[in-house]
C-alpha positions in Angstrom: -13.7 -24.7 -13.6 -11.4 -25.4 -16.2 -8.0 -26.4 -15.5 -6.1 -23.6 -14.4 -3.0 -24.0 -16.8 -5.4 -23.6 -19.1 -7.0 -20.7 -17.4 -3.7 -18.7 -16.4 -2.5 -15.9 -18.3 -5.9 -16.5 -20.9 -6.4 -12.1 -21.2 -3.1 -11.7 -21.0 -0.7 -10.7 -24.0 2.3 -12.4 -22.6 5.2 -13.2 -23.9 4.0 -17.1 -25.2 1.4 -14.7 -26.8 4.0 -12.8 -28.7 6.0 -15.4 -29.6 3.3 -17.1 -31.5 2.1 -14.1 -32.7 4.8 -11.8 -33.7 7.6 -12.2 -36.6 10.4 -13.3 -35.3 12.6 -10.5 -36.0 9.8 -8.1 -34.5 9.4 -10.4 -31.2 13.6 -10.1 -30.9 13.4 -6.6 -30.7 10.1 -6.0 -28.5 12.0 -8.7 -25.8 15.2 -6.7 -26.2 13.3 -3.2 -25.4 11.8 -5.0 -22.6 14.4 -6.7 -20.9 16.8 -3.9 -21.8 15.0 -0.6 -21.3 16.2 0.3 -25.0 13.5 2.9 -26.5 10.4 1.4 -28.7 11.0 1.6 -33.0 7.9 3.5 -33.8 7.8 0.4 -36.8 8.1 -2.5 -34.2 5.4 -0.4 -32.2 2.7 -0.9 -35.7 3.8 -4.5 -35.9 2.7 -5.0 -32.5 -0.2 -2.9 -32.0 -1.9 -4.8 -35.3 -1.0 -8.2 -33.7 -2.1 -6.8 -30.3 -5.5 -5.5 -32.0 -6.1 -9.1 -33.9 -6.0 -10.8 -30.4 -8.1 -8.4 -28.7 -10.6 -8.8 -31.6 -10.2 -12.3 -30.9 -10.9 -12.4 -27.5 -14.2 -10.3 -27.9 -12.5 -6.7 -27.1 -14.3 -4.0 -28.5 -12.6 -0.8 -27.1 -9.0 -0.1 -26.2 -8.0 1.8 -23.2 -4.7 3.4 -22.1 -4.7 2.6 -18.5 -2.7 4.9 -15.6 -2.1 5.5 -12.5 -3.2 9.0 -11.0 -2.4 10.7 -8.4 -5.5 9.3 -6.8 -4.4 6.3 -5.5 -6.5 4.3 -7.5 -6.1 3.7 -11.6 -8.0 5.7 -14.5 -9.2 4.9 -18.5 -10.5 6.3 -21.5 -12.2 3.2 -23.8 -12.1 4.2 -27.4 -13.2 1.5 -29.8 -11.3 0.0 -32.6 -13.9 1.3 -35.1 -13.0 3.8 -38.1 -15.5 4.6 -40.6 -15.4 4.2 -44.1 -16.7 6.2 -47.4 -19.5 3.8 -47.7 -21.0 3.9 -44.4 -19.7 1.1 -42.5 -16.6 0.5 -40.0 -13.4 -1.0 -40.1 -11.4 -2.0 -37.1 -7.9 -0.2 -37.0 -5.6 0.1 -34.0 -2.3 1.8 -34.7 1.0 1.8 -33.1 0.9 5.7 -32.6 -2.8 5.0 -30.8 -0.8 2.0 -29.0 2.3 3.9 -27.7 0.6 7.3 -26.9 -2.7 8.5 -25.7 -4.2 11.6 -24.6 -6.1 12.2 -21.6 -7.8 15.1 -20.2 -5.7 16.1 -16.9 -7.4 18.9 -15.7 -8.9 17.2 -12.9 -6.8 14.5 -11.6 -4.3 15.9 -8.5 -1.8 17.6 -9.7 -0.5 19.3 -6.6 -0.1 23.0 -8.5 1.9 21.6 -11.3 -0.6 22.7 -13.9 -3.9 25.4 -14.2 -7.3 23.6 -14.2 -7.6 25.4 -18.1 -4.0 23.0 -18.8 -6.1 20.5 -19.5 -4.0 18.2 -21.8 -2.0 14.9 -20.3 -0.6 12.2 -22.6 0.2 8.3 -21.7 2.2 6.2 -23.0 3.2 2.5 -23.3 5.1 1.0 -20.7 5.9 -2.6 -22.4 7.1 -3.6 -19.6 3.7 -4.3 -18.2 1.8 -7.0 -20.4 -1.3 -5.7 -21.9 -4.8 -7.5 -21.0 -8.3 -7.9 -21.6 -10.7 -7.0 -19.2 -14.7 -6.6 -19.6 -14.1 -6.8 -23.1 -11.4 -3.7 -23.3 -8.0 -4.1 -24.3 -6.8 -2.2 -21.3 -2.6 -1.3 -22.1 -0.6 -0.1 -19.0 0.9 3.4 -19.7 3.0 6.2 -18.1 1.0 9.8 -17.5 2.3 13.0 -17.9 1.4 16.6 -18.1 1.8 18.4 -21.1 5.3 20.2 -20.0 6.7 16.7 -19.2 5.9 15.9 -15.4 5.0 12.8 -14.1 1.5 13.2 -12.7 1.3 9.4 -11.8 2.3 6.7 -9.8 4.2 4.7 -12.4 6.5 6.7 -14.2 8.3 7.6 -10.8 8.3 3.5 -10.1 10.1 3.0 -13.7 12.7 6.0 -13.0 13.5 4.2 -9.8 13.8 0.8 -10.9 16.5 2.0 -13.8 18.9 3.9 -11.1 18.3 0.9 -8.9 19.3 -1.2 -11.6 22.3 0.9 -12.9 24.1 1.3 -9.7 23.5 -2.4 -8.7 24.7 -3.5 -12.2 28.2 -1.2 -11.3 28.7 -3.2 -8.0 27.9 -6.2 -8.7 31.3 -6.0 -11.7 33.5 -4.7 -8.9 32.6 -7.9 -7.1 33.2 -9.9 -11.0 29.5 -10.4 -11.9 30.6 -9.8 -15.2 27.4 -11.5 -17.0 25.2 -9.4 -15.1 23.3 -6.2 -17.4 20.5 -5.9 -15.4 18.8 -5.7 -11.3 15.5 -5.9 -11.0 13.4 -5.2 -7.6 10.5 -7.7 -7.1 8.1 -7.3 -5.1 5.2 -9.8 -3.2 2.4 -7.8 -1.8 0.2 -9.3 0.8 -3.1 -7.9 0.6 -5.7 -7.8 3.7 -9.3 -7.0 3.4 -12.6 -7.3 5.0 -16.0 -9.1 3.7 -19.2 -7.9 5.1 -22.7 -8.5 3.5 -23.8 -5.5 1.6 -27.0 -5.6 2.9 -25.5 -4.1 6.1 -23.1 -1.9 4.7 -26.1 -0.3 2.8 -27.4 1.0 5.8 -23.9 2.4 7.2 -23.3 5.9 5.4 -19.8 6.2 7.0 -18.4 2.7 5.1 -20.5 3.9 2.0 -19.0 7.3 2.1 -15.1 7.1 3.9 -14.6 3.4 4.2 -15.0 3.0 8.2 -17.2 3.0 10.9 -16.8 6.4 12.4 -19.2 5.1 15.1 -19.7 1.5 16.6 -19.0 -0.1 20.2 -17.6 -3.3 20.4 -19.2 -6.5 20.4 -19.8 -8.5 22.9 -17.2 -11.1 20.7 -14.5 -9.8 19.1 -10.8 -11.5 18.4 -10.0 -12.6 21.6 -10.2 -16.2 21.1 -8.0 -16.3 18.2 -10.5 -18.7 16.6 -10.8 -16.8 13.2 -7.2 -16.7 12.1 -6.2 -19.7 9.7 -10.0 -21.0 10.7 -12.0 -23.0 8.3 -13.4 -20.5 5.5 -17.0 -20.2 5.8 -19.1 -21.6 2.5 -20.4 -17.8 1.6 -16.4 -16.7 1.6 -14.7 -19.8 0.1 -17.5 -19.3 -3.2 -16.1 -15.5 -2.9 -12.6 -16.5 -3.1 -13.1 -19.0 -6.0 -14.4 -17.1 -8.3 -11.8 -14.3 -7.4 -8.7 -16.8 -8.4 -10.4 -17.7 -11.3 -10.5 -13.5 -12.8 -7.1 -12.8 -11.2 -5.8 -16.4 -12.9 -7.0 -15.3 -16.5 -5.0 -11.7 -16.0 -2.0 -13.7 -14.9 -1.8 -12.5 -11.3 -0.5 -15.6 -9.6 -3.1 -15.5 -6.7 -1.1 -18.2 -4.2 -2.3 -18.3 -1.0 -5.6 -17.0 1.2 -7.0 -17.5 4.7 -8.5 -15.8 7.4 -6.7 -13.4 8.9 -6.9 -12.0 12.7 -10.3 -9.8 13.2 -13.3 -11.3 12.8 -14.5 -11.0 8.7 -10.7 -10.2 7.9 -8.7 -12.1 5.3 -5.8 -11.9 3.3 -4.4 -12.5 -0.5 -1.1 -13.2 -1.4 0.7 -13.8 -4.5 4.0 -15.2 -6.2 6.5 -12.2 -6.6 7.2 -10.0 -9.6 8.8 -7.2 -11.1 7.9 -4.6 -8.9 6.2 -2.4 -11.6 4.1 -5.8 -12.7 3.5 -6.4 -9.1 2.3 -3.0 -8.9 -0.4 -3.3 -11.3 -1.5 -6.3 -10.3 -2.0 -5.4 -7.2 -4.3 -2.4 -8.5 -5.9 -5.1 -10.1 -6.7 -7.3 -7.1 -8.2 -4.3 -4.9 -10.4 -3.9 -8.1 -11.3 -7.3 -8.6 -11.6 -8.0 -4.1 -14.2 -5.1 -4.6 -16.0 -6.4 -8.0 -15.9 -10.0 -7.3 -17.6 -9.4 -4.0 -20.5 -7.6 -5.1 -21.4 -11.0 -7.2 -21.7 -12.7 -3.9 -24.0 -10.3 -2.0 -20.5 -8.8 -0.5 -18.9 -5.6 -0.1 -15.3 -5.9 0.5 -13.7 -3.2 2.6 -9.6 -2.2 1.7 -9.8 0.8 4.6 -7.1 0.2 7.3 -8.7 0.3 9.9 -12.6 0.2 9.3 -13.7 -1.3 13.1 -12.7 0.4 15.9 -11.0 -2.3 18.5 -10.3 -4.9 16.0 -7.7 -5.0 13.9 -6.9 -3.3 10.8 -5.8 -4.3 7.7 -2.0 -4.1 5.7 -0.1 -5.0 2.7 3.1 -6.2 3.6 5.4 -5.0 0.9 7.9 -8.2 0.4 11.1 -6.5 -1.6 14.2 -8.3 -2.8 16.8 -7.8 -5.9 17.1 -9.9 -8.5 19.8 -10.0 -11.6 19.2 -11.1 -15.1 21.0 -14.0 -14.8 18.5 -15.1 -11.8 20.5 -14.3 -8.5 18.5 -13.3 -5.6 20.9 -10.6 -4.2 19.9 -10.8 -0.6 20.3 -14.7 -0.6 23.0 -15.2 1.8 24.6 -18.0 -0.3 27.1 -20.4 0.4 30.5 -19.0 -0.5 32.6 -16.5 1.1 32.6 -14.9 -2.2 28.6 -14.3 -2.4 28.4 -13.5 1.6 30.8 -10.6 0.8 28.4 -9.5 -1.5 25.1 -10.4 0.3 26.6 -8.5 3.6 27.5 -5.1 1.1 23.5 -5.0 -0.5 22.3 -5.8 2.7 24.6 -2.8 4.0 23.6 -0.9 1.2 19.8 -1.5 2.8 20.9 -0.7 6.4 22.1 2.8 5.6 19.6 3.3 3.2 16.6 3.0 5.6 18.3 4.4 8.6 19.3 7.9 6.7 15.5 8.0 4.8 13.3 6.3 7.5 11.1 9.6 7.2 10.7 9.3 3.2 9.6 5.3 4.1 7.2 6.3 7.0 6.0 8.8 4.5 5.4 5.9 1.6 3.4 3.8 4.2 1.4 6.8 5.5 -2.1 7.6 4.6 -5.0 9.0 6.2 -6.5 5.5 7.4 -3.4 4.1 8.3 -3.1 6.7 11.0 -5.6 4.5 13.0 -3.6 1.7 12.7 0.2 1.6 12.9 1.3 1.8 16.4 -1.6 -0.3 17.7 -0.6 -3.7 18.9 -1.7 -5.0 15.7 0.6 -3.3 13.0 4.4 -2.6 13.3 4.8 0.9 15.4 5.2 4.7 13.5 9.4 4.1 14.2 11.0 3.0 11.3 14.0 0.0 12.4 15.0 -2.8 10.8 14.7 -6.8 12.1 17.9 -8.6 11.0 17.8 -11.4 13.6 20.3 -12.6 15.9 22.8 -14.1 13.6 23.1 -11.5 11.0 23.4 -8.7 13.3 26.3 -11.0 15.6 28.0 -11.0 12.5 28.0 -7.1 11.7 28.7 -6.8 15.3 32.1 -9.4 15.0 33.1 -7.5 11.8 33.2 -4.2 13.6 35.0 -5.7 16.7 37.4 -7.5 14.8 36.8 -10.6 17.0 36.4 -13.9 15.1 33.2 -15.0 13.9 31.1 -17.7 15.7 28.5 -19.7 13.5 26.1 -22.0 15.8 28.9 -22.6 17.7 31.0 -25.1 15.5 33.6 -23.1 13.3 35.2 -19.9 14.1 36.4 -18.0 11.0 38.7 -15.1 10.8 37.0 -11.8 9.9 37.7 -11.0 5.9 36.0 -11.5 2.9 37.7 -14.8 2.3 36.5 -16.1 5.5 33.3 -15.5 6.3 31.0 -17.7 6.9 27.9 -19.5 5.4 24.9 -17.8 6.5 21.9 -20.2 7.0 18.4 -18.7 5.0 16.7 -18.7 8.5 18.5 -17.2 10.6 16.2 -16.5 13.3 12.1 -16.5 13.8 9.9 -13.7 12.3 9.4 -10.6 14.5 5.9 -9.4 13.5 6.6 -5.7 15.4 9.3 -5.1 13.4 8.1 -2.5 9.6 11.1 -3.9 7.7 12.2 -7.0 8.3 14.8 -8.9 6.5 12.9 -12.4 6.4 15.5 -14.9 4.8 16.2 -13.9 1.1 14.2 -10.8 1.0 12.8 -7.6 3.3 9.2 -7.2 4.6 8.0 -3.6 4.8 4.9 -4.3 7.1 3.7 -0.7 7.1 2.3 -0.4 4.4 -2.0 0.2 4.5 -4.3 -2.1 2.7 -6.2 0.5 0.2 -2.5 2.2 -0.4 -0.5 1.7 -4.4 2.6 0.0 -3.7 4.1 2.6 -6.1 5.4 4.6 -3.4 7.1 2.6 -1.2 9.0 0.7 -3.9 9.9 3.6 -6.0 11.2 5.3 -2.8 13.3 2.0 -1.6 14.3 1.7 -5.2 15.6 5.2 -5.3 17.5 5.7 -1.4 19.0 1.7 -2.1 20.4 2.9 -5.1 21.8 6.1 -4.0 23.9 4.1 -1.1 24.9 1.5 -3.9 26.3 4.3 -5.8 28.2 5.4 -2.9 29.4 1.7 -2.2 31.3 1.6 -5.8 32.5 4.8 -5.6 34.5 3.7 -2.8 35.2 0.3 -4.0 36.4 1.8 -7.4 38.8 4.1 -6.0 39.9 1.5 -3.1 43.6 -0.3 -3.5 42.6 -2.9 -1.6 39.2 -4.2 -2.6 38.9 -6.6 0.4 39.7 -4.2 3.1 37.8 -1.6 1.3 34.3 -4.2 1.8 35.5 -4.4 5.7 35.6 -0.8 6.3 32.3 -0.1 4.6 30.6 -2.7 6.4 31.8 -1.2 9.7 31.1 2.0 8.5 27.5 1.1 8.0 26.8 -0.8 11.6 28.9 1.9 13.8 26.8 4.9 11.7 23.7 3.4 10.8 23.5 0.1 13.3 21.1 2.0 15.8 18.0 1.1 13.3 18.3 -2.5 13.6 16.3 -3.8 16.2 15.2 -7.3 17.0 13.3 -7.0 19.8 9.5 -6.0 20.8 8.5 -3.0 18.5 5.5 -2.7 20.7 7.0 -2.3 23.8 6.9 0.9 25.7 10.7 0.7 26.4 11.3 0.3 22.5 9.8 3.9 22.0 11.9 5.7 24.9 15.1 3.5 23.8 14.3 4.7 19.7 14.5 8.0 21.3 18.1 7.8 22.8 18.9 6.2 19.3 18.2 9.2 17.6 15.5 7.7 15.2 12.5 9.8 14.2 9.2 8.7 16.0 6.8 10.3 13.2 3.4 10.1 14.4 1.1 10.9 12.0 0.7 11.3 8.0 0.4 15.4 7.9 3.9 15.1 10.1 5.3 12.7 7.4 3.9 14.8 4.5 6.4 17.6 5.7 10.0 15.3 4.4 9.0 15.9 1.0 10.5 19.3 1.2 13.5 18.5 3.3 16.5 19.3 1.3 18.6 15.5 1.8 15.2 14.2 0.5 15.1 16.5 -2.7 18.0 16.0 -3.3 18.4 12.4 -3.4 15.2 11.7 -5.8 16.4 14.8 -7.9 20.1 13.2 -8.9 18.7 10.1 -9.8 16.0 11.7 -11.6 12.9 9.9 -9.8 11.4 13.2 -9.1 12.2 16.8 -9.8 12.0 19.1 -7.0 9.0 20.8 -8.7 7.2 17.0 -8.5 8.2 16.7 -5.5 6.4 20.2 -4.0 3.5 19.2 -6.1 3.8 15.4 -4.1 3.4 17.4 -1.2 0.8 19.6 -1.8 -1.4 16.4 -3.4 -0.8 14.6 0.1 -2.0 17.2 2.4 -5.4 18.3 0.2 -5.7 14.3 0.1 -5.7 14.4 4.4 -7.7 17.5 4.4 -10.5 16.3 2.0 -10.4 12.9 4.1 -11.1 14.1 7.6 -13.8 17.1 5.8 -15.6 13.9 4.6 -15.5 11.9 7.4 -16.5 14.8 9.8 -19.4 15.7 7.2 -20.7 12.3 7.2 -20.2 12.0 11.0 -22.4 15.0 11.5 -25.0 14.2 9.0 -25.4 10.7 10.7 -25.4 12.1 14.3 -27.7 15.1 13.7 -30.3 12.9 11.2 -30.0 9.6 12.5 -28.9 9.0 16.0 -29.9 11.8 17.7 -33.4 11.4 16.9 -33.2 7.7 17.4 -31.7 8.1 21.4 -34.8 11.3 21.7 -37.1 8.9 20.6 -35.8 6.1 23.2 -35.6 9.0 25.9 -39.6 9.8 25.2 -40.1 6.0 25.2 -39.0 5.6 28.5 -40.2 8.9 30.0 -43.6 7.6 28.3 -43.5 4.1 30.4 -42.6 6.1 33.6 -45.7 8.2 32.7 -48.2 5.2 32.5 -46.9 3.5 34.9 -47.7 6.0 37.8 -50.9 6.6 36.2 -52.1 2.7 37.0 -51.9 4.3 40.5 -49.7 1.4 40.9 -47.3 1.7 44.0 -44.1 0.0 41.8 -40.5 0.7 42.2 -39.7 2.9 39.6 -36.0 3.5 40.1 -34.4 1.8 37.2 -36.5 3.2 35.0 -36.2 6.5 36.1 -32.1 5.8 36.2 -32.2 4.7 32.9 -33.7 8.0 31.7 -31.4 10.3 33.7 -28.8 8.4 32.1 -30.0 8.5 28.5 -31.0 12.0 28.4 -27.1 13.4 30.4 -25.7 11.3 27.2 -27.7 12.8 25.2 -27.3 16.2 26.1 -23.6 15.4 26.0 -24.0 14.0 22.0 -25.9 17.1 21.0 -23.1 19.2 23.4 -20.1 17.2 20.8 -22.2 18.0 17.6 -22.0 21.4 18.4 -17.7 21.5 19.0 -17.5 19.3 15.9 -19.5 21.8 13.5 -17.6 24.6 15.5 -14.2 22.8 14.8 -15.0 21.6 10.8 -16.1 25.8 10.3 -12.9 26.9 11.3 -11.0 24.3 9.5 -12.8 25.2 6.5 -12.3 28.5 6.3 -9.8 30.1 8.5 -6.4 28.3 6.9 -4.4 29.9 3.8 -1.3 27.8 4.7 -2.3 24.3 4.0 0.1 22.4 5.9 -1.6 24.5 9.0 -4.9 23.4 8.1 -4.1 19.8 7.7 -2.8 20.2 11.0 -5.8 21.4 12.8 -7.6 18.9 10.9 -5.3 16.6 12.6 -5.0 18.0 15.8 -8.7 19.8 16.7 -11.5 18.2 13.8 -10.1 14.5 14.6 -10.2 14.9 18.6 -13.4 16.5 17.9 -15.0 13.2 16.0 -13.6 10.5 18.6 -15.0 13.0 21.3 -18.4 12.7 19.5 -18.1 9.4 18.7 -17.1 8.3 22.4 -20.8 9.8 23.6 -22.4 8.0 20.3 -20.5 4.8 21.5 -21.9 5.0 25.5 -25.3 5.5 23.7 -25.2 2.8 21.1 -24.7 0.3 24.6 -28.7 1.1 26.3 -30.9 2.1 23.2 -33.1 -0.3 22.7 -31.7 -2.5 19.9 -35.0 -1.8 17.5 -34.3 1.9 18.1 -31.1 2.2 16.8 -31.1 3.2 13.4 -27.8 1.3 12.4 -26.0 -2.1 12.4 -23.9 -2.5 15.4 -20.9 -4.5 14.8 -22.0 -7.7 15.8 -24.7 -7.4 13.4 -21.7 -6.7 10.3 -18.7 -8.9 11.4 -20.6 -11.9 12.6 -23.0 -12.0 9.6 -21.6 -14.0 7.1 
């Protein structure tokens, strides 16, 4: 391998890029739209798209595509080449800075949640130069903004960049109230840790549930599972390390600063994580390393699995969504810092995060839900469905002293007065990690542990963005209109822990007691994604994304009618694929092992033999009462899926039953498959069991 400063940022059109590249006058005004958020001079635009088009050339790009974010969850292109042909019959290469800041795609058949008639076909992208463009497979690829014709986001993105410019707007006012003076811009940055599983291909070629939904919709456990603890930060087997060698070496040339990997809890589990970002860079990049995770592993004889939760009785995976605020001039705004002046200002934005979490908990459990993740938060192995916030011991002694007026005890050496002047240094670590907790502030920055593995980080950010900067807004109102600033920062800060206190929390999220104490709190306990879905049309939730014009309330009934067609299409395909795998496969397989052994009864009485043929005759009675059962659950299921399928007009009701009758229905089936899977004979089952996929590598 070559060396990797060499390596990093290679497909990239960076900024060092630019700089080389560009005249200096036009690389000025490109850096000043970035780091600004000015609009794009349609003549800087031709400047760059003709330098951006050289070095693509140069780099052995052919085509150019405008790359987006659907409502899919996953990203979409349209390659075009850079050939235009002339009068005497041969190409030129031209790439324009109309082609470079807008595109057209056909819409018709992305989600659009009843935004648009399939016959409205048109959707247009457009630049974000926010995002460094890159070369991938020989394709310019340029990160871009969709819309519908009429102007509404239809993507992941745009809402992301609406959110980060309130965020920053509002954080720009307080931060002058507190005489940041130098500060112009606040930036949210983001470090997602990405889990996923490796499992030879060969395997998961024979398992039409991974191949179709991502999980196992039948397996029992192995006999070994992740009880002994003995695969998390273990050595990484030869077949794996090769894997994740080659994978640092595509995400290195695209610039995603690929930092750390190991092997994570369940057996064939790992995880990814890189250096922060912006968020919207971070965002991309992450779509870029579930791409990658899923491309690279097919080179090694792998298939790499981004469901939640694709083994039953193992753990699932995450992407813990590390968030923090950053200014221009390169303060980290939830450092605690070292003089009263900064705590002041580090205990109003993490105020600002308190209230903000505690009065939208359902619009973040909705940002972390999706279908899979259902299986997996609330286990013992994922933070639980209630939304609360870790702050540790210290921190929250603090809010608590500041409310009570008493003085404030630091390790128990100095005791300072409560008032801004006074208060005290805050050490980075304040207390240990809580792994129970889904949004935990970890030092300098908060850990939203809820999010799923195959999710966009779009969402959660753009929605933390958006309800952080709504309570910052309030913040300066106040502090604007307040005589005396220093009392005015006291009074909010008790505001926020007498109203909003009851969602910190820094005990054991799992804990049975936690749930029934949440309860007397007041917080919402939100269950399941279809139950989430259902915030997007409450009116506090409109109405906050609406003023700060993340999302209009038309985008936000079209968010919700995406979501639930997204869970009702899910659980149709997995209960499709469960049937067509019970009723071809392993019904015929556990007949075939019931004749078998009604066959050796059979011959054996014929010897004339006087032998004890109890076990075998147990064994049958056994196989064919399960078996009678599994064709008894097939039956409900296909009952269920027919009424789902056709007796719903409201669609929320549908994704309910879905929910409530179709998915009891398939772990009812799936129970009987699971008692049968345990005594067929091993050469008679027609799939690979689980020890056969996560010990197999």
């Amino acid at each position: 391998m070559s060396l990797i400063s060499q390596i990093f940022g290679s497909n990239v059109y960076n900024d060092t890029v630019m700089r080389e590249r560009l005249p200096k006058a036009t690389y000025k005004a490109l850096k000043k739209t970035i780091d600004e958020g000015l609009p794009l001079d349609f003549e800087i635009a031709e400047v760059v798209a003709s330098s951006m088009k050289d070095w693509a050339i140069e780099k052995g790009a052919t085509h150019y595509t405008h790359w987006f974010q659907p409502m899919t969850g996953i990203t979409a292109e349209k390659h075009d080449s850079f050939i235009n042909p002339t009068d005497d019959g041969k190409v030129i290469l031209e790439f324009s800075g109309k082609e470079l800041i807008k595109g057209e795609a056909d819409g018709s058949s992305f989600p659009s949640g009843g935004l648009r008639a399939t016959f409205e076909a048109r959707g247009y992208t457009a630049w974000d130069c926010t995002s460094p463009a890159f070369i991938k497979n020989n394709t310019l690829y340029i990160p871009t903004a969709f819309c519908s014709y009429t102007g509404e986001t239809l993507d992941k993105k745009t809402p992301l960049l609406r959110s980060m410019e309130c965020l920053s707007k509002n954080a720009v006012r307080l931060l002058k109230l507190f005489g940041n003076e130098n500060v112009t811009r606040v930036t949210p940055t983001v470090g997602p840790e990405q889990e996923y599983f490796l499992i030879d291909k060969k395997m998961y070629d024979k398992r039409k549930d991974l191949i179709f939904t991502g999980r196992t919709l039948f397996g029992s456990k192995a006999p070994k599972g992740q009880e002994m603890d003995d695969h998390y930060y273990g050595s990484i087997k030869p077949r794996v390390s090769a894997f994740m060698k080659d994978l640092d070496h595509e995400l290195w040339k695209l610039g995603i600063s690929a930092k750390t990997e190991h092997n994570e809890v369940a057996p064939a589990q790992h995880e990814l994580a890189p250096i922060f970002t912006t968020a919207n860079i971070a965002t991309d990049h992450n779509q870029l390393v579930m791409e990658l995770l899923k491309t690279v592993a097919l080179r090694h004889g792998l298939v790499c699995l981004l469901h939640e939760k694709p083994f039953a009785g193992v753990n699932g995976s995450g992407k813990h969504n590390n968030w923090s605020l950053t200014t221009n001039d390169g303060q980290n705004l939830f450092d605690p810092g070292k003089t009263p002046h900064e705590n002041a200002q580090f205990l109003i934005f993490l105020c600002a995060v308190i209230k903000a979490v505690d009065e939208y908990a359902d619009l973040l459990r909705l940002s972390a839900s999706n279908p899979g993740n259902d299986h997996r938060l609330g286990a013992n192995e994922a933070p639980p469905a209630i939304i609360s916030i870790f702050l540790g011991d210290d921190l929250t002694k603090i809010l608590d002293q500041i409310v009570s007026g008493e003085d404030i005890e630091t390790n128990g050496i100095e005791k300072l007065k409560v008032g801004v002047k006074t208060l005290p240094a805050l050490r980075k670590d304040t207390t240990d990690r809580n792994r129970t907790s889904p949004f935990a502030f970890t030092g300098n920055k908060f850990e939203f542990r809820m999010v799923g593995s195959s999710a966009s980080i779009a969402s959660p950010n753009f929605f933390l963005n958006t309800i952080v900067a709504h309570v910052l807004e309030e913040f300066a109102d106040r502090l604007e209109k307040a005589k005396d600033f220093s009392k005015e920062v006291n009074n909010i800060i008790k505001d926020v822990v007498k109203e909003n206190g009851r969602v910190i929390f820094n005990g054991n999220g799992y804990s049975d007691e936690w749930v029934k104490e949440a309860e007397k709190r007041g917080l919402p306990n939100i269950k399941s994604y279809v139950e989430a879905i259902a915030c997007l049309l409450k009116e506090k939730n409109m109405a906050v994304m609406e003023k700060h014009n993340v999302f209009s309330r038309v985008e936000m009934h079209s968010r919700y009618e995406i979501s639930l067609e997204k869970y009702i299409k899910t659980i149709n395909i997995e209960a499709m694929t469960m049937l067509e795998m019970a009723k071809r496969q392993l019904l015929p397989a556990c007949i075939k092992f019931e004749t078998e052994i009604a066959k050796s009864i059979n011959e054996i009485k014929n010897c004339g033999i006087e032998a004890d043929l109890s076990a075998n005759t147990e064994l049958l009675n056994e196989t064919a009462s399960f078996v009678s059962q599994f064709k008894k659950e097939i039956s409900l299921l296909e009952n269920s899926l027919s009424k789902a399928q056709h007796s719903f007009e409201d669609t929320f009701e549908q994704a309910m039953f879905y929910r409530n009758d179709v998915f009891a229905r398939m772990e009812a089936l799936r129970k009987v498959a699971d008692e049968l899977e345990r005594i067929v004979d091993s050469n008679i089952w027609p799939i690979p069991t689980y020890a056969d996929i996560l010990f197999n590598i």
